[in-house]
LOLUM-677560 format. One line per 2 residues: their letters; for each residue y, x, z of N, C-alpha, C. Coordinates in steps of 0.02 Angstrom, whole numbers, plus 50000, padded with zeros to 5 digits. Each point is the difference from the previous one (the first is absolute). Example, Ala and Ser with C-alpha at 12.3 -4.5 7.8 and 13.67 -1.06 7.14 Angstrom:
REM LOLUM-677560
as) 49716:50660:50390:50059:49955:50000:50060:50045:50000 | 50053:49982:49964:50059:50042:50003:50055:49961:50037 $
REM end
This chain:
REM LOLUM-677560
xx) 54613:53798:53444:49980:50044:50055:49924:50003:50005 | 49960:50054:50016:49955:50017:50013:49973:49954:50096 $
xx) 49917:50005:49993:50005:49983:50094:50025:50031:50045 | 50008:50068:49977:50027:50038:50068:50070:49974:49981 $
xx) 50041:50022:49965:50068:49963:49986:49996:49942:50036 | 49964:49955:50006:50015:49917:50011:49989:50029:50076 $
xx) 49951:50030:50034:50001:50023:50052:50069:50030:50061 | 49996:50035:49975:50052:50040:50019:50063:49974:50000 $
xx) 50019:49948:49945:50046:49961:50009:50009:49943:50053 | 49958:49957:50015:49972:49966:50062:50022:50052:50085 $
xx) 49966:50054:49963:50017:50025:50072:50069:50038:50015 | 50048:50029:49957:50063:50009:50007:50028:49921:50010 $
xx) 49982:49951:49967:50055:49941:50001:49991:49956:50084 | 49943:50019:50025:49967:49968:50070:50035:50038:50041 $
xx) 49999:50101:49987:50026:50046:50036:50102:49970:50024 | 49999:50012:49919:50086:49984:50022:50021:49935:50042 $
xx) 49950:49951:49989:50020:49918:50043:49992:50005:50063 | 49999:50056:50033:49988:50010:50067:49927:50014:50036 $
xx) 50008:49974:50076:49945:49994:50011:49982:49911:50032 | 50077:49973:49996:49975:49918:49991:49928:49966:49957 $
xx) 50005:49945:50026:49942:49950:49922:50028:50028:49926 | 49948:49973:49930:50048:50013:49951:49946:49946:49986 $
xx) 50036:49953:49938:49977:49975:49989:49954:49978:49914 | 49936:49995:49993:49962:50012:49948:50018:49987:49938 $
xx) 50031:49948:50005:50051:49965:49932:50049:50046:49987 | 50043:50036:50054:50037:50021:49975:49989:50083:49949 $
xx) 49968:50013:50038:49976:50085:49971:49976:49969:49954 | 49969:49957:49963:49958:49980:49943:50071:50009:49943 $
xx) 50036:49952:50027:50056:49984:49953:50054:50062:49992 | 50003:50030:50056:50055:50066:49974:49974:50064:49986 $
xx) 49923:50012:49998:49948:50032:49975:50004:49986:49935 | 49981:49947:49965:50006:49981:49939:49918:50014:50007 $
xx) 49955:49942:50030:49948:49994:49997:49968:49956:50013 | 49918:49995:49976:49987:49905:49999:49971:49995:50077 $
xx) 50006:49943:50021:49959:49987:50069:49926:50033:50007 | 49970:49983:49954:49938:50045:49995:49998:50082:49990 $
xx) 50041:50001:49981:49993:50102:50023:50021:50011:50070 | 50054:49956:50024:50057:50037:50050:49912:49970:50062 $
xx) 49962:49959:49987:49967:49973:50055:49944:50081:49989 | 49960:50003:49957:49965:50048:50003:50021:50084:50038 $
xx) 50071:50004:49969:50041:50076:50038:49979:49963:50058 | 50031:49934:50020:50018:50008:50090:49944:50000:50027 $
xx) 49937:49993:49976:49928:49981:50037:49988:50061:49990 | 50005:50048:49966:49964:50068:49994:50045:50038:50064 $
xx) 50077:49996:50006:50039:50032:50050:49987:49966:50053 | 49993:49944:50015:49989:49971:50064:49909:50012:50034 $
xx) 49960:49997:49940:49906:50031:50005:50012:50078:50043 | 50060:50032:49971:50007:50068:50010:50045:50014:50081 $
xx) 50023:49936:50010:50052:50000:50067:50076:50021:49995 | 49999:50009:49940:50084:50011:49983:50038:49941:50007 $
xx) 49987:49936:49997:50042:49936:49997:49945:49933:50044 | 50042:49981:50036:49981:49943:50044:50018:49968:49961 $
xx) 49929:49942:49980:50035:49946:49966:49982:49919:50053 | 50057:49966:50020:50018:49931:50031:49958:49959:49967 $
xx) 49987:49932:50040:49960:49950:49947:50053:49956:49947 | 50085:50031:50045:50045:49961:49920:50035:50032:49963 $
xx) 49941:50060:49956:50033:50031:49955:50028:50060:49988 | 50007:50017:50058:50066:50046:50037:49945:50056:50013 $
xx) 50025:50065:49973:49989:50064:50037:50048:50047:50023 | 49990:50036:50069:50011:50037:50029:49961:50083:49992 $
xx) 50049:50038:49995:49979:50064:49968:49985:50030:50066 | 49951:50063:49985:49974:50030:50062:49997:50087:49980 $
xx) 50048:50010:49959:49989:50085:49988:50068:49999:49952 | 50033:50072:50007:50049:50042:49966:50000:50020:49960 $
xx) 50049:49984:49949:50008:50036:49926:50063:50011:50003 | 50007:50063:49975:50072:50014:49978:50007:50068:49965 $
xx) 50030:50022:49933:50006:50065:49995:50068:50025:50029 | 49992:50056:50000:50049:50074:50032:50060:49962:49943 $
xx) 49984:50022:49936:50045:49989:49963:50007:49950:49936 | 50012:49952:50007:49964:49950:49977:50036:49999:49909 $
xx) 49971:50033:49985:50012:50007:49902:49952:50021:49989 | 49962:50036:49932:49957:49984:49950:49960:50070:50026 $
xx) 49966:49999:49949:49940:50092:49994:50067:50026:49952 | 50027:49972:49949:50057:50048:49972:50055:49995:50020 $
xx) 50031:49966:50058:50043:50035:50029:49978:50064:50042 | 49960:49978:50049:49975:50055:50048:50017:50065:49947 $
xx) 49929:49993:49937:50010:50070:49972:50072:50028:49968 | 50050:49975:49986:50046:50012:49990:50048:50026:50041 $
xx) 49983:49965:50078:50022:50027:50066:49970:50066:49998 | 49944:50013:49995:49964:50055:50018:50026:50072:49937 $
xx) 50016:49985:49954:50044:50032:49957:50061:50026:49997 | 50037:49941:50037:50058:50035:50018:50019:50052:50041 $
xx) 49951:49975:50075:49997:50047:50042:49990:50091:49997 | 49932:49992:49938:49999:50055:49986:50064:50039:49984 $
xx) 50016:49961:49940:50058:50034:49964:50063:50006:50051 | 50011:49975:50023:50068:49987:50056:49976:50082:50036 $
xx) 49922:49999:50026:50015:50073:50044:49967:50053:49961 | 49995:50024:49938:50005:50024:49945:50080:50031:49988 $
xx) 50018:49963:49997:50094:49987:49967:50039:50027:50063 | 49991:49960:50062:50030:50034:50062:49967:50054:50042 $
xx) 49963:50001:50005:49959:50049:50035:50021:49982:50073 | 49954:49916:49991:50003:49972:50073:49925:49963:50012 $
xx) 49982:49979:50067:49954:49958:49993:50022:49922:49997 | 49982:49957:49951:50015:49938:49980:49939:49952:50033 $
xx) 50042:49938:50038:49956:49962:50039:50018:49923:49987 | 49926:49971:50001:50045:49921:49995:49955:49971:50064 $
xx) 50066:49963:50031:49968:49963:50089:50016:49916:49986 | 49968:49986:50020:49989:49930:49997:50014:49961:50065 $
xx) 50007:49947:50021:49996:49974:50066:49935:49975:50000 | 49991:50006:50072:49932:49955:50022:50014:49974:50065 $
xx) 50003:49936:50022:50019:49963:50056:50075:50054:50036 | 50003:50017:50053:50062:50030:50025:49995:50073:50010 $
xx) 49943:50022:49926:49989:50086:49987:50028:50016:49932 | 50033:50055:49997:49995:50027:49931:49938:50045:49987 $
xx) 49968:49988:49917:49931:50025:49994:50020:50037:49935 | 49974:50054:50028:50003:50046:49936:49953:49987:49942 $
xx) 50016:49979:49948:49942:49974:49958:49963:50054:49950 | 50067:50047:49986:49946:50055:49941:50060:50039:50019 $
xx) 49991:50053:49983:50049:50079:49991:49989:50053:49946 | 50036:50051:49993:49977:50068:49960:50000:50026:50038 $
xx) 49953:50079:50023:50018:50067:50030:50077:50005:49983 | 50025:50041:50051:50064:50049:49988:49968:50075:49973 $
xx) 50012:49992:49936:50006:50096:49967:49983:50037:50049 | 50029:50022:50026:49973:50074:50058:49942:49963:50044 $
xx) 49954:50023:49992:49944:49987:50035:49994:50020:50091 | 50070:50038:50006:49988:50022:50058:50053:49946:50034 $
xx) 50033:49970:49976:50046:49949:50032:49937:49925:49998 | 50006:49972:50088:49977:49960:50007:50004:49915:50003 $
xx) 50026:49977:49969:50022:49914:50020:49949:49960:50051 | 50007:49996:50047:49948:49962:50044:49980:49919:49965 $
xx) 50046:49956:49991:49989:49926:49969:49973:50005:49950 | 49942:50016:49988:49940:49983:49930:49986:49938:50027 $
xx) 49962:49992:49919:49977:49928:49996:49967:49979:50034 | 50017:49916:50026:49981:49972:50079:50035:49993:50035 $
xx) 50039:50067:50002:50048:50013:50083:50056:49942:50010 | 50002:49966:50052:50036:49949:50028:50058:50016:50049 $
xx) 50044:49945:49984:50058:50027:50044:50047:49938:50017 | 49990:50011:50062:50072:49905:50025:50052:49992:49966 $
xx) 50009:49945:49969:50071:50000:50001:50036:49999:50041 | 49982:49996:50048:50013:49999:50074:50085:50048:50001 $
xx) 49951:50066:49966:50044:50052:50003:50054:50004:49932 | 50059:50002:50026:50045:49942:49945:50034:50080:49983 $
xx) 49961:50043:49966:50029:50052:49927:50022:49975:49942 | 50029:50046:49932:50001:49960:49951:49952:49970:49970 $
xx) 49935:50019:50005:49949:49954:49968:49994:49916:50026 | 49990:50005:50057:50017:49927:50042:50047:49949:49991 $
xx) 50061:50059:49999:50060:49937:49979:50008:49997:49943 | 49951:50027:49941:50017:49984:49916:49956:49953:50016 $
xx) 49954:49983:50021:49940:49947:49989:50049:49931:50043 | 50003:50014:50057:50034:49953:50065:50058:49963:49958 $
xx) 50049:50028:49963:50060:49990:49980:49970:49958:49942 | 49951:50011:49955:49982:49935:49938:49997:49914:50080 $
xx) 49986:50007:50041:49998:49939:50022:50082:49970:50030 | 49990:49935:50021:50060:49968:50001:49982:50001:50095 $
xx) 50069:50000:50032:49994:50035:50082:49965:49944:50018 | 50008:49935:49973:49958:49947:50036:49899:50001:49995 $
xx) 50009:50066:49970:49921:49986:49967:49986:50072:50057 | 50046:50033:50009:49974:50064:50045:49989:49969:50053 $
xx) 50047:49969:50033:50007:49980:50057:49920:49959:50025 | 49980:49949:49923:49962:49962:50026:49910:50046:49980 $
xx) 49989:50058:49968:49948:50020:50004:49989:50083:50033 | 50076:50015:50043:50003:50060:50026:50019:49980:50094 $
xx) 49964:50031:50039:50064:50012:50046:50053:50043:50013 | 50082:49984:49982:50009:50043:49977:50048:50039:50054 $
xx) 49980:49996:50065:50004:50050:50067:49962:50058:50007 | 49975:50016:49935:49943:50028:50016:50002:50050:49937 $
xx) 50056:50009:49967:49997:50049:49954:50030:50065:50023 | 49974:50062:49995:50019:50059:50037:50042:50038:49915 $
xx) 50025:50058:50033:50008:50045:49929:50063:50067:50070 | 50036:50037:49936:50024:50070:50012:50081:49982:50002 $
xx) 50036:50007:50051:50052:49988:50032:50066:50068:49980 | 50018:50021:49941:50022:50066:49999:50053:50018:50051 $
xx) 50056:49933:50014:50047:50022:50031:49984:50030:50081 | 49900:49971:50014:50026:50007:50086:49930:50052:49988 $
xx) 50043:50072:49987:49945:50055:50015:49909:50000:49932 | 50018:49948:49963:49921:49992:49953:49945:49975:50024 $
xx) 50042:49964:50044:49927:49990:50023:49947:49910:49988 | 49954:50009:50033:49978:49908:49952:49987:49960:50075 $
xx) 50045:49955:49981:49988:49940:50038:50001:49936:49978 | 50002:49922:50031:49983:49949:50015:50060:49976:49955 $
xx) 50017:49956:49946:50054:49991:49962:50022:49925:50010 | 50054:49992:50020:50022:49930:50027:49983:49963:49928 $
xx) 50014:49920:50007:49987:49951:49933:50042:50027:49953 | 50070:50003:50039:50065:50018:49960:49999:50031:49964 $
xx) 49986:50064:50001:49985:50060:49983:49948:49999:49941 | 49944:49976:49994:49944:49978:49980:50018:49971:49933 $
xx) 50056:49931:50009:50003:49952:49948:50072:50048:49953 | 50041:50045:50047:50038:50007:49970:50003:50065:49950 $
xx) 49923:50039:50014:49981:50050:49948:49958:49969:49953 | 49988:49947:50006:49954:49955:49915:50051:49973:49980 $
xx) 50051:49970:50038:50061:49984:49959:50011:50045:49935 | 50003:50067:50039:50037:50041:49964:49963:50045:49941 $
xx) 49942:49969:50010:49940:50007:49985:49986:49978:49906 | 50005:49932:50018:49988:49952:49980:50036:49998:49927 $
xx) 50034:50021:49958:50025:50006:49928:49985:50072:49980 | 49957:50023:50017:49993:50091:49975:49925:50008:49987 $
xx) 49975:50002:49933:49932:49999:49971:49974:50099:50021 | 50024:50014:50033:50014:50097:49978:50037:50021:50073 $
xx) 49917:50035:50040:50033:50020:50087:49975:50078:49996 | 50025:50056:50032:49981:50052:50012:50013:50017:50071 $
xx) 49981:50037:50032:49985:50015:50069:50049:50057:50003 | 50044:50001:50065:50043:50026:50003:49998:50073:50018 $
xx) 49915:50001:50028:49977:50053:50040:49912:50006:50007 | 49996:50047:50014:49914:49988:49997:49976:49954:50066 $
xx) 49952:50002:50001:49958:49950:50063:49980:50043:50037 | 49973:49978:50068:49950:50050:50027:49959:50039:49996 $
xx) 49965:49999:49959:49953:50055:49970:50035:50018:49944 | 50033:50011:49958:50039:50060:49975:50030:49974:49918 $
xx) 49986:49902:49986:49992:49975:49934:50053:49969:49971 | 50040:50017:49962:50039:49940:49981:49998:49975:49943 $
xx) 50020:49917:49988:49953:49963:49932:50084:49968:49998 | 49992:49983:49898:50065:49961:49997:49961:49938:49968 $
xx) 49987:49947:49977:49977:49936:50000:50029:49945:49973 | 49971:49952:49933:50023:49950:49980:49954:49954:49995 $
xx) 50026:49926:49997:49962:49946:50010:49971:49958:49948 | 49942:50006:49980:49990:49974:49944:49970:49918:50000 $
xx) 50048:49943:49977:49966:49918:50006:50004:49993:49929 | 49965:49915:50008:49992:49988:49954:50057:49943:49952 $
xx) 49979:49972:49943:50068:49970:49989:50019:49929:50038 | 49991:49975:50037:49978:49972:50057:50046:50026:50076 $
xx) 50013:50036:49995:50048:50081:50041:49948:50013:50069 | 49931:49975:49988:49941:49998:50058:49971:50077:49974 $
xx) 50013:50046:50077:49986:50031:50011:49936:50021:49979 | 49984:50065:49980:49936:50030:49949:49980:50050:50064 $
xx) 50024:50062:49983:49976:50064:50033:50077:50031:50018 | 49997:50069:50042:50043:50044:49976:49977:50056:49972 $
xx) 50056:50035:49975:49963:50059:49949:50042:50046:50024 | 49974:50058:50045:50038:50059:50035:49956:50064:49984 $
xx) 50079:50053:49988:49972:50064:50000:50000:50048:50093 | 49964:50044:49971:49999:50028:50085:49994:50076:49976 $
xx) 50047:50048:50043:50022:50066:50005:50002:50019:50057 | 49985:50074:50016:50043:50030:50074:50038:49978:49996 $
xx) 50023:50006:50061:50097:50041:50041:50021:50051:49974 | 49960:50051:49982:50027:50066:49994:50021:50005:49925 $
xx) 49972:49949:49969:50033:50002:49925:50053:49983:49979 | 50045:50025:49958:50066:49978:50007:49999:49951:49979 $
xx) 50070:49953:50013:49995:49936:50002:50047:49989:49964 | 50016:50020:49939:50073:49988:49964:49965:49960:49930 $
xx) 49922:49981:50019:49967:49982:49921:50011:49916:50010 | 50015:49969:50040:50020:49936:50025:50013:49959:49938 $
xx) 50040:50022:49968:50033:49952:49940:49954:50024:49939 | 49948:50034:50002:49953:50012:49946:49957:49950:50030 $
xx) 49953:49995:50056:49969:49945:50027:50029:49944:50003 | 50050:49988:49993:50032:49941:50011:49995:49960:49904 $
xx) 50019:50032:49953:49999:49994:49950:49939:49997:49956 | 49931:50036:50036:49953:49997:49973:49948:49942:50018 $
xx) 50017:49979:50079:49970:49939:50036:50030:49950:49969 | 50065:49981:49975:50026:49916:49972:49998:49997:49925 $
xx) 49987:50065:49970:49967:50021:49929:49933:49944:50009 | 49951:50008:50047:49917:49990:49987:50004:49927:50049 $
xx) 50065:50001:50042:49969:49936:50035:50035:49933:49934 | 50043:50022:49970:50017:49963:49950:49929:49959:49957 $
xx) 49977:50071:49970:49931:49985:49972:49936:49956:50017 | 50012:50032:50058:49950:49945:50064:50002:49938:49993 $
xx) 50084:49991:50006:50028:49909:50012:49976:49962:49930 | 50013:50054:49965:50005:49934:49932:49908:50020:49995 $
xx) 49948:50039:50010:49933:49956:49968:49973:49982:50065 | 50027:49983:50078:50008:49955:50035:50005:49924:49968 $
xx) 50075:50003:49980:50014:49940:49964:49943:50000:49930 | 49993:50025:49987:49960:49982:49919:49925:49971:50042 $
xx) 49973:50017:50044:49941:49983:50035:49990:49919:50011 | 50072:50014:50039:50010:49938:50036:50003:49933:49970 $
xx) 50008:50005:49924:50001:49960:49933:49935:49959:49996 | 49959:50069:50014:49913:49973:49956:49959:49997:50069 $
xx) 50019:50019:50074:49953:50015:50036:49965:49931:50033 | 49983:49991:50063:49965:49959:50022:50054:49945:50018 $
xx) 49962:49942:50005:50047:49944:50023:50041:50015:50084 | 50070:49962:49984:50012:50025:50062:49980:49950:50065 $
xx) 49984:49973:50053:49969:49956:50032:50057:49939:50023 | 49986:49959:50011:50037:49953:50011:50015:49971:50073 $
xx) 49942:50023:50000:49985:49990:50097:50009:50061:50043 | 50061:49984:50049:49994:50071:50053:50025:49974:50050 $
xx) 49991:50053:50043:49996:49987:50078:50071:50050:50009 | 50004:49968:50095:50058:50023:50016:50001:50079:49986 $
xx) 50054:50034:50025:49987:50065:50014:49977:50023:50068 | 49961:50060:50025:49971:50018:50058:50061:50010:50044 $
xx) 50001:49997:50057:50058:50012:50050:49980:50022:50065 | 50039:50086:50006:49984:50047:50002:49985:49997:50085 $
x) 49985:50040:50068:50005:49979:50038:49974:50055:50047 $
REM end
């Protein structure tokens, strides 16, 4: 590894151990680095205020790292390839959203073809999971209910009620746990209907071999378009998320160490 390599590694492996102590010996040793480098990184990050360092050894991190989507420059571009081609091929706009704390984040998109049709969620645009559509519960449903429970409140998820008039309200737990249930074995969701502003997206989940959640990768169309292309999107999304998984997995072979040290999970409130 190069310094920035040895760098950067220090600070993902400090990032993932929480925001507890970590301790100097140990990042040395699951770094795969000598005491004398790992001391120089930590005096340059700690000179800089990124890491409190204790008088026994121990640092405490003081800043955020994390990517959107955590794989390579050639996955991304490969992501960014498909997309094209996907709304090329469908004549849709193709989007991949990521989570970020209790938002979905739109990470990159294509235009939709007709220039006069508008998609509001460009890149950036954030959205609760709060609001439990199919995008929410493809992401919600990769977790186990004990992990919702403990980093969601989950009295607090709203969504669209068809039987009482369409309308959106306040969704009991029940209700909640028992649409990720149902959720929960189906890599491949489409929207039954458009949204409020006029959009409907069908959506698959792309992890890694690991089954830890990556991105999702959704197309987006009017309402007014007919909707009988379902099983062409459906077939062309588990076509590429296939692809995805395995140089996911091929990544995951050669990529960075995985950390040894972690902290609880956040709990939600």
């Amino acid at each position: 590894m190069n310094p920035t390599e040895r760098i950067l590694q220090v600070l993902e492996y400090v990032m993932a151990a929480g925001p507890g102590p970590v301790k100097q010996t140990d990042i040395a040793r699951h770094c795969g680095l000598s005491p004398a480098t790992l001391n120089r990184i930590v005096k340059s990050l700690s000179d800089l205020g990124y890491l409190f360092r204790t008088s026994e050894k121990y640092c405490v991190r003081n800043f955020r790292l994390e990517r959107n989507v955590p794989m390579s420059q050639s996955y991304l571009a490969k992501l960014d390839t498909t997309m094209r081609d996907l709304s090329k091929q469908l004549g849709v706009s193709a989007e991949v959203i990521v989570v970020a704390g209790h938002e979905l984040l739109w990470h990159s998109k294509t235009d939709y073809p007709d220039p006069d049709v508008v998609i509001r969620a460009s890149v950036g645009f954030r959205r609760s999971l709060y609001e439990l559509d199919v995008l929410s519960q493809m992401y919600l449903s990769r977790l186990d209910w004990d992990d919702v429970q403990a980093q969601f409140f989950v009295d607090g998820f709203w969504g669209t009620v068809r039987a009482v008039g369409e309308s959106t309200c306040w969704l009991p737990k029940a209700a909640v746990r028992n649409a990720l249930d149902l959720m929960r074995p189906e890599v491949f969701v489409a929207d039954p209907q458009a949204n409020h502003v006029g959009i409907r997206r069908c959506a698959t989940v792309v992890e890694d071999s690991n089954g830890k959640f990556l991105h999702l990768l959704a197309l987006a169309e009017p309402a007014d378009r007919p909707s009988d292309q379902v099983k062409d999107y459906k077939e062309a999304l588990l076509k590429v998320r296939a692809e995805l998984c395995e140089l996911a997995h091929e990544e995951s072979t050669t990529d960075r160490l995985v950390p040894k040290h972690h902290t609880a999970p956040l709990r939600g409130g």
